[in-house]
C-alpha positions in Angstrom: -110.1 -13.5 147.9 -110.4 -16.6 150.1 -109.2 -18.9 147.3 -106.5 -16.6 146.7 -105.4 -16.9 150.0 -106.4 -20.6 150.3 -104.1 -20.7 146.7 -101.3 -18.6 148.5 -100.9 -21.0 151.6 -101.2 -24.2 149.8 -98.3 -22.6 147.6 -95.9 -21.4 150.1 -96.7 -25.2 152.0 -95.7 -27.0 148.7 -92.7 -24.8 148.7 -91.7 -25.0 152.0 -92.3 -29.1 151.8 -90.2 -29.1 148.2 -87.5 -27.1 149.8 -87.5 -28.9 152.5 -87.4 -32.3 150.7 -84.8 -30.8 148.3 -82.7 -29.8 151.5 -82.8 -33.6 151.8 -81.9 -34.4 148.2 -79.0 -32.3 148.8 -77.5 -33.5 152.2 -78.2 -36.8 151.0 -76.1 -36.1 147.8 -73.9 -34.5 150.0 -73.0 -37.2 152.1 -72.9 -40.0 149.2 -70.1 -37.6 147.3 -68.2 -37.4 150.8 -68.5 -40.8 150.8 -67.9 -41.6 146.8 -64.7 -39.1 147.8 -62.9 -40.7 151.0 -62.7 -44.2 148.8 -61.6 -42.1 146.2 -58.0 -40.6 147.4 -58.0 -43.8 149.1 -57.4 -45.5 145.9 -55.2 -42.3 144.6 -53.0 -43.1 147.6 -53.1 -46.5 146.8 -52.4 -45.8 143.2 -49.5 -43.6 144.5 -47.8 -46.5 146.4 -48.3 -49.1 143.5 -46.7 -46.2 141.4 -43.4 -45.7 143.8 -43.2 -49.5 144.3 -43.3 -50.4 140.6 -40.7 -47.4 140.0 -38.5 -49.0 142.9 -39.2 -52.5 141.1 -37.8 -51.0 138.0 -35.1 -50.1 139.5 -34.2 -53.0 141.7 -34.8 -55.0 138.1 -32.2 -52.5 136.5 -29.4 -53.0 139.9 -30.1 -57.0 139.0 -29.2 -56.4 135.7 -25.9 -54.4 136.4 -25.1 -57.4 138.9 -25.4 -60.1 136.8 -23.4 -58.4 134.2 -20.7 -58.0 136.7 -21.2 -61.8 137.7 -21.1 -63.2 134.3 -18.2 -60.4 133.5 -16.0 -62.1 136.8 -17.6 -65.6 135.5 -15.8 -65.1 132.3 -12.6 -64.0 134.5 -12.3 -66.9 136.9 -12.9 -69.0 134.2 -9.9 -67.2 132.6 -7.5 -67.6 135.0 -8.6 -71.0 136.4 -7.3 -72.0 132.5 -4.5 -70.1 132.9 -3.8 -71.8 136.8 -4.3 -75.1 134.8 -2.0 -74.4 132.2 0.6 -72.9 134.8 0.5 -76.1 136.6 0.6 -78.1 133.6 3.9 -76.6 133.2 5.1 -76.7 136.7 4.3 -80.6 136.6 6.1 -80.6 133.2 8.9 -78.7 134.8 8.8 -81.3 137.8 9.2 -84.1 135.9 12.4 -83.0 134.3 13.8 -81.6 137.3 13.1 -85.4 138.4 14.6 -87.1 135.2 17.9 -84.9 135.8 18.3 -85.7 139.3 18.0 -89.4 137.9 20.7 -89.5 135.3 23.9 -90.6 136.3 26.4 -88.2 136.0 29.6 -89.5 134.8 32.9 -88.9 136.9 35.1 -86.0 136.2 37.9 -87.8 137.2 40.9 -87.9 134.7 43.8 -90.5 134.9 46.8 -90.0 136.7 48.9 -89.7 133.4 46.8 -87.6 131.7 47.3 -85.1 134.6 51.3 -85.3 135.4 51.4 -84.1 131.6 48.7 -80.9 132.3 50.9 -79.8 134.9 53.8 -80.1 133.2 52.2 -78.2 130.3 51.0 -75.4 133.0 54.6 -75.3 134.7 56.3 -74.9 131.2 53.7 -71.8 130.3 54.0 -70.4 133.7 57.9 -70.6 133.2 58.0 -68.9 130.0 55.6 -66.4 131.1 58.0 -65.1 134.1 61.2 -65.1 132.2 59.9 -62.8 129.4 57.1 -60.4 131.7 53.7 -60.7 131.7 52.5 -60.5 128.3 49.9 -57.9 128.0 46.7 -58.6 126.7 44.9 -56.1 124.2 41.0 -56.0 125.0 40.7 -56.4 121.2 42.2 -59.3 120.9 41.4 -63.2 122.1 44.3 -65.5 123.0 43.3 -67.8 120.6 42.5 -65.3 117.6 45.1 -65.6 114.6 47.2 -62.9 113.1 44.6 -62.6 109.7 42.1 -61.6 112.6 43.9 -58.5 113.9 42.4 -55.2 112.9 39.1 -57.1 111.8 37.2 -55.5 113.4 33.9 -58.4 111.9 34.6 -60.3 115.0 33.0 -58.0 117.3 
């Protein structure tokens, strides 16, 4: 019975010691997978912030897209009308230049010889006679003064 007590000690030491050595083990474990985890969600909230910055990079990448189509879209305007400016003041220099050459040319003298105009009047003064001794004629809205007779009724000069 003494060895089986002596057994029964020496067992319950070696257990208490493994336990206790285990206990160890396990704190020890314990605290390396605390530590192993705080690095961990570290880097997930890391990962999280690279993740919404390169989303927002995409997107910035997509609004400077969209903005240099709009430039290169008003490029190709302005370009547009600065030809068309150019060819308006093409014209306006073209238009310049005969304004210029008209202003330039002598314009010849309206003024008629004194003959020539005692026999207008006299011309005038015999119409406007023979208009007041036989009425006022009266003037059809069909009809020119100067058409002929073969014109009356033809209605292919209108």
């Amino acid at each position: 019975m003494n060895v089986q007590h002596h057994y029964q000690l020496l067992l319950r030491r070696g257990m208490g010691q493994l336990t206790s050595i285990a206990q160890g083990h396990f704190r020890n474990t314990d605290r390396q997978v605390t530590q192993i985890e705080q690095p961990q969600a570290l880097v997930t909230e890391k990962e999280e912030i690279i993740a919404a910055r390169e989303e927002t990079i995409l997107h910035q990448k997509d609004l400077i897209n969209e903005s240099d189509a709009m430039i290169t879209q008003r490029n190709t305007i302005i370009e547009f009308l600065q030809e068309q400016i150019h060819d308006l003041i093409l014209e306006v220099d073209d238009a310049h230049a005969q304004i210029n050459e008209l202003q330039q040319q002598p314009v010849p003298p309206a003024v008629l010889a004194p003959e020539a105009e005692e026999e207008d009047l006299e011309e005038i003064e015999g119409v406007l006679d023979l208009n007041s001794e036989h009425g006022d004629p009266v003037l059809s809205p069909y009809h020119s003064s100067s058409g002929s007779q073969s014109s009356v009724g033809n209605f292919d000069d209108f």
